[in-house]
N, C-alpha and C positions, 0 to 999 in steps of 0.2 A: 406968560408971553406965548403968544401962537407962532405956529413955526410956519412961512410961507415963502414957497420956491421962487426962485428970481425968476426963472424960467420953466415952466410947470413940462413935464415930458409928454406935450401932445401928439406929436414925429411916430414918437416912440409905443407909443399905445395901439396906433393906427398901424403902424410895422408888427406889432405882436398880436391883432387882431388876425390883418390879413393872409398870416403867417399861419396862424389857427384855422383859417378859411380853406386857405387854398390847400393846405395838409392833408385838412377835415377832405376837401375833393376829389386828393388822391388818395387817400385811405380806402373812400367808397369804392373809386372806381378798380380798385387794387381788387377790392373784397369778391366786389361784383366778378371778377373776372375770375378768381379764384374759385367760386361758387358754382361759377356757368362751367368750369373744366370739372367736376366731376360727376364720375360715371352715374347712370342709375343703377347699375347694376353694382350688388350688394357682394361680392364676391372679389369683386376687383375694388369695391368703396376700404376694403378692411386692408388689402396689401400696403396703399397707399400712405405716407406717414404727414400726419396736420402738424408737426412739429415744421415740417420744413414751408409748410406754409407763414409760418410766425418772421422769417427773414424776411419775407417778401415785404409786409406789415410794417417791421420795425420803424422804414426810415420815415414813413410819413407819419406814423406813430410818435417817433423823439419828434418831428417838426409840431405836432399840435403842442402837445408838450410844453417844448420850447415856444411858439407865438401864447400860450395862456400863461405861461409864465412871465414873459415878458408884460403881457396884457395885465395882469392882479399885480402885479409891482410896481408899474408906471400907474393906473388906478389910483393905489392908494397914495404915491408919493402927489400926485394931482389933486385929493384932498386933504396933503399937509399933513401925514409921514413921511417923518426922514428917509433920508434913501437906502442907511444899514436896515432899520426896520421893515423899511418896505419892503425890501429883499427877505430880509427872516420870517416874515408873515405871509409871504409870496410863494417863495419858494418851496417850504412845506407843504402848504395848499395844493400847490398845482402837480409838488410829484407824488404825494400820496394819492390824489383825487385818481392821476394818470396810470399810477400803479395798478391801484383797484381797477379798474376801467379795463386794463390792460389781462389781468388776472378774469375777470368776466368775461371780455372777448374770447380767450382761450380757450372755457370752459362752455360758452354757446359754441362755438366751433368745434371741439368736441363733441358735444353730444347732436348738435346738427352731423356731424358725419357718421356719426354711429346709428342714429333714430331717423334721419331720414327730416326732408325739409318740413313735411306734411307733421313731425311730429309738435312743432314751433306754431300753435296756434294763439297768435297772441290777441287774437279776436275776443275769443273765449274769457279771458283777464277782464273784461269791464266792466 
């Protein structure tokens, strides 16, 4: 027997997308502005500490987060996973995916402040 929602979470998908969007918007523009504030001078780059940059980050950081999780959980229960599951196959997903992502951002931010913008040629990669 298939299992099929009386009322499939389409509200809900659409709230965890936008959620993801608009996060994803502040994220950028968070980064951007964090980017454009420092120095080029190499001298004052090193006093500086990118740890206190990672606060500023956070909060649109949990919100993607939280709308892609909302977003893989509503998904799956829309093609008939229950809703404990949907969350246990959800959940996982979107905060391991976020962790990693999160652990990467740190470490390009890093070494962008130590190397200098010009050292990030991602040109070169194709």
């Amino acid at each position: 027997m298939y299992y099929y929602p009386l009322q499939p979470p389409y509200f809900l998908l659409l709230v965890g997308f936008l959620t993801a969007l608009t996060s994803g918007l502040a994220l950028s523009g968070t980064l951007k502005l964090i980017v454009q504030q420092w120095p080029d001078d190499k001298s004052t780059q090193e006093n500086t500490n990118t740890r206190s940059f990672y606060k500023q980050l956070l909060v649109p950081f949990i919100g993607i987060t939280s709308g892609v999780c909302l977003f893989i959980t509503c998904g799956l229960e829309i093609f008939g996973f229950p809703s404990e599951l949907a969350l246990g196959v959800g959940l996982p997903i979107s905060l391991l995916t976020c962790v990693f992502l999160w652990w990467q951002l740190g470490g390009l931010l890093d070494y962008v402040k130590s190397q200098g913008m010009q050292s990030l040629d991602l040109d070169s990669w194709s």
